[in-house]
LONULO-215142 format. One record per residue (C-alpha): x, z, y; residue number from 1. Coordinates in nm, 2 decimals. Each point is the difference from the previous one (the first is absolute). Layout:
# residues N
<atom <X Z Y> NUM>
...
# end
This chain:
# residues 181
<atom <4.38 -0.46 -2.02> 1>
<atom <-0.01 0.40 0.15> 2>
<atom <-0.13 -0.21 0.31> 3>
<atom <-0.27 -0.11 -0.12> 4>
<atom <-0.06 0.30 -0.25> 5>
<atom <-0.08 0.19 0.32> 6>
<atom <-0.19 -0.27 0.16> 7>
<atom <-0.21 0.00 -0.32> 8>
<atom <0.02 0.39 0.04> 9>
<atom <-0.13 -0.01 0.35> 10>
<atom <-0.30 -0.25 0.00> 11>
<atom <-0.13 0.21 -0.31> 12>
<atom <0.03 0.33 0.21> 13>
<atom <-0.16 -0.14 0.26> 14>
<atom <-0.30 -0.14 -0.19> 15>
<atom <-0.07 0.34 -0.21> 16>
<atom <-0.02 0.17 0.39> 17>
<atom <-0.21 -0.28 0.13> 18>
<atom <-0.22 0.07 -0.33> 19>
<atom <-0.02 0.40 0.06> 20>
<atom <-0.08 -0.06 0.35> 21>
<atom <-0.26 -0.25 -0.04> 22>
<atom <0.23 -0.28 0.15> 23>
<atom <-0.16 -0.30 -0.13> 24>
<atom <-0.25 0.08 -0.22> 25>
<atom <-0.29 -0.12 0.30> 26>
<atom <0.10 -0.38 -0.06> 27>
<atom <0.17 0.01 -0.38> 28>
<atom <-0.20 0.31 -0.13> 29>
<atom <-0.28 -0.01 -0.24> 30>
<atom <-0.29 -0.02 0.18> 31>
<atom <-0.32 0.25 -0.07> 32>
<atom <-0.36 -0.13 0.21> 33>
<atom <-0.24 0.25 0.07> 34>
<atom <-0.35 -0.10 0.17> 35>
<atom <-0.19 0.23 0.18> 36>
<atom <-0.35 -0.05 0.13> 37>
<atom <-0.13 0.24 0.31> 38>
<atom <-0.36 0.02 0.21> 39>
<atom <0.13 -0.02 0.33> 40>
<atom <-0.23 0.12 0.32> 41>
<atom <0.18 -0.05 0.35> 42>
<atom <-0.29 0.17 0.21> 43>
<atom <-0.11 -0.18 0.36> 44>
<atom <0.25 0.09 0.28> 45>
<atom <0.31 0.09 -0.27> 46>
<atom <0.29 -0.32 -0.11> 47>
<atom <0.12 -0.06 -0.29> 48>
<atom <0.38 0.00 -0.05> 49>
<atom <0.20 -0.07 -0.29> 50>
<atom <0.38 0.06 0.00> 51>
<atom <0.20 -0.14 -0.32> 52>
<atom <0.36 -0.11 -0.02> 53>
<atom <0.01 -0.29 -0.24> 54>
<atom <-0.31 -0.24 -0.10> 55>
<atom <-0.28 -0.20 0.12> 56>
<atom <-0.28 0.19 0.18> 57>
<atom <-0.36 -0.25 0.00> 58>
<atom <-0.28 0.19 0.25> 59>
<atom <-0.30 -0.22 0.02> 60>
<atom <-0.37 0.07 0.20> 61>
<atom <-0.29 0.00 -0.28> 62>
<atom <-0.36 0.20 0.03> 63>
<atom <0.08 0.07 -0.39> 64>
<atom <0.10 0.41 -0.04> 65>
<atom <0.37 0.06 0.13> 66>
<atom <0.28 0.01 -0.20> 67>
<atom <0.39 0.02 -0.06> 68>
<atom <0.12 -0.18 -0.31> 69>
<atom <0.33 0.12 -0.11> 70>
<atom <0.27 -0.20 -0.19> 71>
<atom <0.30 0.24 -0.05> 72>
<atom <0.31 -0.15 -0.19> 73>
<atom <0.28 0.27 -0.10> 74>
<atom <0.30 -0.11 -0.13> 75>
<atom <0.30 0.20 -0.12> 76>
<atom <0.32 -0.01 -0.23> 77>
<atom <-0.25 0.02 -0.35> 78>
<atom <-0.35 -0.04 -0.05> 79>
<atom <-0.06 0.38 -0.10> 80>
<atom <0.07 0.08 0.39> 81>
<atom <-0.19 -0.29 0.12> 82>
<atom <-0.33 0.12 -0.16> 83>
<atom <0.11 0.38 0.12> 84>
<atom <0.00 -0.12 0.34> 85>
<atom <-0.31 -0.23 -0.03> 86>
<atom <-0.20 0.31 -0.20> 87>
<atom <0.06 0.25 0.28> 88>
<atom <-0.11 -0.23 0.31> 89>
<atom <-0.28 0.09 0.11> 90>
<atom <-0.06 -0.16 0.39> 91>
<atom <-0.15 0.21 0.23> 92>
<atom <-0.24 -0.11 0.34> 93>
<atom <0.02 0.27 0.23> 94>
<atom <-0.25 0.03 0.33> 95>
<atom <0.07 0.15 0.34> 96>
<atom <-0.18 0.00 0.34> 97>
<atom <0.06 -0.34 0.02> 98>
<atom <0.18 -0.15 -0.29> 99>
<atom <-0.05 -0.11 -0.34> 100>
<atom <0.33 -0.05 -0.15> 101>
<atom <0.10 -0.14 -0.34> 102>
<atom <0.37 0.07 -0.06> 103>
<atom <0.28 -0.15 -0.28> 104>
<atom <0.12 0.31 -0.22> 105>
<atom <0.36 0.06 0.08> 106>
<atom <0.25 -0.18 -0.22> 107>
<atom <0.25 -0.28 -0.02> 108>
<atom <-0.14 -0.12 -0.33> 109>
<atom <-0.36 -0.06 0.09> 110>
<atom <-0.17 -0.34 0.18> 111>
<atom <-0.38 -0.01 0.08> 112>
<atom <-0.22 -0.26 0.07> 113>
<atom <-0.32 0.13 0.17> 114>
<atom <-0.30 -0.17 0.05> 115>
<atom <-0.29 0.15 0.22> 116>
<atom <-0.35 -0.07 0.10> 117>
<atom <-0.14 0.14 0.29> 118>
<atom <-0.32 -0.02 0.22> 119>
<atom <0.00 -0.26 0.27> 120>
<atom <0.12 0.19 0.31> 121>
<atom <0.25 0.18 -0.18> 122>
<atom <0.37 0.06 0.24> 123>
<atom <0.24 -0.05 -0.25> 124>
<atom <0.40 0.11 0.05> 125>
<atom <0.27 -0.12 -0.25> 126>
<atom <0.39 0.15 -0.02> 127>
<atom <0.20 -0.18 -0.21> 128>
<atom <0.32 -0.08 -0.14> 129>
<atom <0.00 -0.30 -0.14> 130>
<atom <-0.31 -0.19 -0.15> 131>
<atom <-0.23 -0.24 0.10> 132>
<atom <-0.33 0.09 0.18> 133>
<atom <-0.32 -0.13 0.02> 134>
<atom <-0.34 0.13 0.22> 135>
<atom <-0.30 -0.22 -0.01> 136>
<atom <-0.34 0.04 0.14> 137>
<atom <0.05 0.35 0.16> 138>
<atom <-0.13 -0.07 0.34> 139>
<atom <0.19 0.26 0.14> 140>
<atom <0.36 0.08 0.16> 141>
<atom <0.29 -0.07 -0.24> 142>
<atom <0.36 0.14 0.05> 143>
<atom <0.31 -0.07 -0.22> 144>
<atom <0.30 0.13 -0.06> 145>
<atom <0.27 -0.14 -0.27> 146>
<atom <0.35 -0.11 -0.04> 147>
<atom <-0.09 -0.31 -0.19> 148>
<atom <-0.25 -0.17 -0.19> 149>
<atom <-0.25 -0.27 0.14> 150>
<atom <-0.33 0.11 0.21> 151>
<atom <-0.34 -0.16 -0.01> 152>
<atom <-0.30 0.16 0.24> 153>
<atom <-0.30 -0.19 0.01> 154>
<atom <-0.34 0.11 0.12> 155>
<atom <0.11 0.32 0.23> 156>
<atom <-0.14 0.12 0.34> 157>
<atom <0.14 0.24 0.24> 158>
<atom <0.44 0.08 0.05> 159>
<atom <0.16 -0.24 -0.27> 160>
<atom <0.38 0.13 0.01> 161>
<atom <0.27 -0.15 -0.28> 162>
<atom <0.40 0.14 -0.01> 163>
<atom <0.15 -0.15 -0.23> 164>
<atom <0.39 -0.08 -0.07> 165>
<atom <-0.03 -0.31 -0.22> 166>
<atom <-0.29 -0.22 -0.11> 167>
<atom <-0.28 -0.20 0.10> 168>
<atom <-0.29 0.10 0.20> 169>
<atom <-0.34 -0.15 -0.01> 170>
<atom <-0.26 0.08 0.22> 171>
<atom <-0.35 -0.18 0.01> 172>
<atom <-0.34 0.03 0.10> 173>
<atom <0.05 0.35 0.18> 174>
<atom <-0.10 0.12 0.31> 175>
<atom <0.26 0.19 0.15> 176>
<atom <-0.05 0.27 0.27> 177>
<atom <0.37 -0.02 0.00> 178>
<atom <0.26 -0.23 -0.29> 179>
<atom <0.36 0.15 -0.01> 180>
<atom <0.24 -0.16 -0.24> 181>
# end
């Protein structure tokens, strides 16, 4: 019986420190959705990157108005701290000399699935964790890189590059200056 009093003990310390430390609130937590909708220019000679840790990124060539489509999903222990964190994101694209980067808040709690459209002619860069990507009808050089998750790139032109750890890669209907997989 003392046996497994402490056993019982132990397995409830250790699950009130996973819960203070966030432990596994991002798969059992109560889930908070928060959709944000941005313009999104990416001016002639500059690429579009988009770093995120954990969800699906979509960019797809379109002569309608660019844009990044946000879904961010925050989980945490209760649903008080779920809509905290979902009520201060606020995603920020930030533009360099030659860069226009999208990137995931910081946080173990937080997912995002991003969809984009872009001009045709648009060099797109991804860096992700895990998540699957997808970048249609860009007509311009494509490079990946992701642990896992599945990649799809149809419709580029120009240096087509792909690292990825685990998943499957499609390419079609691309011409390649260069394809690295």
């Amino acid at each position: 019986r003392q046996g497994v009093g402490k056993g019982v003990d132990a397995i409830k310390h250790a699950a009130d420190e996973a819960k203070k430390a966030g432990g596994f609130s991002m798969f059992f937590g109560t889930p908070q959705i928060k959709r944000v909708e941005l313009p999104l220019s990416v001016p002639d000679g500059k690429t579009l990157r988009i770093e995120t840790r954990d969800g699906d990124v979509t960019v797809v060539g379109t002569d309608e108005p660019g844009q990044l489509i946000i879904e961010a999903t925050f989980r945490s222990y209760d649903e008080a701290e779920s809509k905290r964190l979902a009520d201060a994101y606020t995603p920020v694209i930030e533009e360099g000399d030659q860069l226009v980067v999208f990137r995931q808040p910081d946080g173990p709690n937080v997912s995002t699935n991003v969809t984009v459209r872009v001009p045709p002619g648009t060099p797109v860069e991804l860096k992700l964790t895990s998540g699957d990507v997808v970048v249609e009808k860009t007509n311009a050089p494509v490079k990946v890189e992701g642990t896992s998750g599945d990649v799809r790139i149809g419709h580029a032109r120009g240096a087509i590059q792909v690292v990825q750890r685990s998943g499957e890669v499609k390419v079609s209907d691309v011409e390649a200056t260069i394809l690295s997989i």
